[in-house]
C-alpha angles and dihedrals in degrees: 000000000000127000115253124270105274115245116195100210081195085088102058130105099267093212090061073061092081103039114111113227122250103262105196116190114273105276117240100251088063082053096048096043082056098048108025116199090019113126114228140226113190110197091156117103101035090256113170094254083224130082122235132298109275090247099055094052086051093058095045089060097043082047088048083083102066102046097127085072133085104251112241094287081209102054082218087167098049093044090049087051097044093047091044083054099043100038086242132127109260091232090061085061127080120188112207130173088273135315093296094072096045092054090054085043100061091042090050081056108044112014125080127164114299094026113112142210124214113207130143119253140245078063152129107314100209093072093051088047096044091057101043091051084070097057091252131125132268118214121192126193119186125272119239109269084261095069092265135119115280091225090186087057096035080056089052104052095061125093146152090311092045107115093162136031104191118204114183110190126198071040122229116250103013098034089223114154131211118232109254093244099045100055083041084053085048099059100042089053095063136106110263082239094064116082109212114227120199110194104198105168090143099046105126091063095060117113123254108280100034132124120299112190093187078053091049092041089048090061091057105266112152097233142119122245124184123187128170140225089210098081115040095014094057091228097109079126085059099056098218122148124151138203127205117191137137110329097234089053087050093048079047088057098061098089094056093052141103113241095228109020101157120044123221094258090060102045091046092057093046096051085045086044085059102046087047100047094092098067104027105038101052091070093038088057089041084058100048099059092047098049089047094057091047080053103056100038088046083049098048093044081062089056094256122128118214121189121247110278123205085165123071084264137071130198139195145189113240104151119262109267086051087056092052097050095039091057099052093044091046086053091048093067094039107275131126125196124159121261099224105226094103096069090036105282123096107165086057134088120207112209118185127226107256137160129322084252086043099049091050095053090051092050097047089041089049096055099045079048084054100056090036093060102030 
């Protein structure tokens, strides 16, 4: 046996030295290796616990065909729709392979050493990596006692070196919202050389009234919104988010940016997703407030205390070697939630909203978990 091919790490980039990996929650195939017959409930990585619209998986199959050939590396198809949808010109709108890359995308655009984003923090970890990736500084400021950005102490992180101030909200992982006219007071209140970021991945569970950045964005405000197909669509297996910002800053983007980001398959589920929202997410959404709130109260009778969600997920403080206990109890009896470390808390669990038969197996596994690790 030879020895491996010597790499020297020296060469690497040394701020990639201080970026934490990625941690996703564990898949369901290493669960059910573990635990064999077991049947499994993952309510780890805030899926939408339904399968596509029945469009889109129609058109997955009819786009199955043309595979040996590059998908449109414009999603021409996916931005005219959107902008047919949102009242916005298409060339104000970016797809990505998720959020995520859309996230990296923007930081590779806009953010050099010594350049810095302000964002709260427990939150969502891509915009942290993706700045620090660059070399710049990430700045946290704290998060209101009810899981949502302290806009007051978002306001006062940033300063001179400041390019982007990031507001997720529901925020990932607390579910915590901003009120409409105080994230509209926000960005009004910032210096001209900040850009304002909205991360809206869970969009589609707010409440009716609540804030809209493609709406904001549409009156003329100079800001970023990014939004995904992967929660309320059903299609997280197909990788597709999409921005929509000023459309200078998105012709800016193109560099930056992978030919071909988003392959056919996906764009094809996401068009049909569109065409078919009117009928199918209504009731999901539906769903998944109802079984939130079975999940809270259920929560709360076993003597936990969620924070409020306006998001398909709720977390919890619990301490850390309770989290720790909890989640490996919980897994033992086939259920998978998500330890919260990753996002910056580590004495908390995240569960995501599932199915009725999903959200009673989490709560009877969670009280048997209960008196196992008391």
């Amino acid at each position: 046996m030879t020895d491996a091919p010597y790499f020297d790490p020296a060469i690497l980039r040394p701020a990639l030295q201080a970026v934490e990996p990625y941690v996703p929650g564990r898949p369901l195939e290493d669960i059910r290796r573990e635990l064999g017959d077991v049947e499994v409930v993952k309510l780890a990585s805030n899926e939408g616990p339904l399968p596509p619209f029945p469009a889109a998986i129609d058109a997955i199959a009819a786009a199955a065909r043309d595979q040996n050939l590059y998908p449109d590396p414009g999603a021409w198809a996916l931005r005219d729709a959107l902008a047919d949808l949102h009242g916005i010109d298409p060339a104000a709108i970016a797809v990505g392979n998720g959020v995520d890359s859309l996230i990296k995308i923007l930081c590779m655009a806009l953010l050099d050493p010594g350049d810095e984003l302000a964002m709260c923090w427990p939150s969502f970890i891509s915009h942290r990596q993706g700045t620090m990736m660059q070399g710049a500084t990430w700045v946290p400021a704290s998060l209101r006692a009810d899981g949502a950005y302290d806009l007051d102490a978002l306001l006062a992180a940033v300063t001179p070196a400041t390019k982007m101030a990031v507001v997720v909200s529901p925020n990932n992982p607390t579910g915590g919202m901003v009120d409409p006219g105080d994230l509209a007071a926000f960005f009004d209140a910032l210096p001209g050389h900040v850009l304002p970021v909205l991360d809206e991945a869970y969009f589609e569970y707010l409440p009716a009234g609540a804030h809209d950045g493609v709406a904001m964005l549409r009156d003329g405000r100079p800001m970023v919104v990014m939004r995904t197909f992967s929660k309320a669509y059903g299609l997280a297996g197909m990788r597709v988010g999409w921005m929509a910002g000023p459309p200078d800053l998105i012709s800016a983007l193109t560099p930056v940016r992978n030919a071909f980001d988003v392959n056919a398959l996906a764009q094809a589920a996401a068009v049909a997703s569109l065409a078919d929202a009117a009928e199918h997410l209504p009731p999901r959404m539906a769903m998944a407030r109802t079984e939130r709130a079975r999940m809270d109260a259920g929560l709360r009778a076993l003597g936990l205390k969620p924070l409020p969600s306006e998001a398909n997920f709720l977390f919890m403080e619990v301490g850390v070697d309770r989290a720790r206990a909890l989640d490996a109890a919980l897994t033992a009896r086939g259920v998978i939630v998500r330890p919260a470390g990753a996002f910056g808390a580590p004495g908390a669990l995240r569960i995501t909203v599932g199915t009725p038969d999903q959200t009673d197996r989490l709560l009877a596994a969670m009280a048997e978990s209960l008196m196992e690790v008391a």
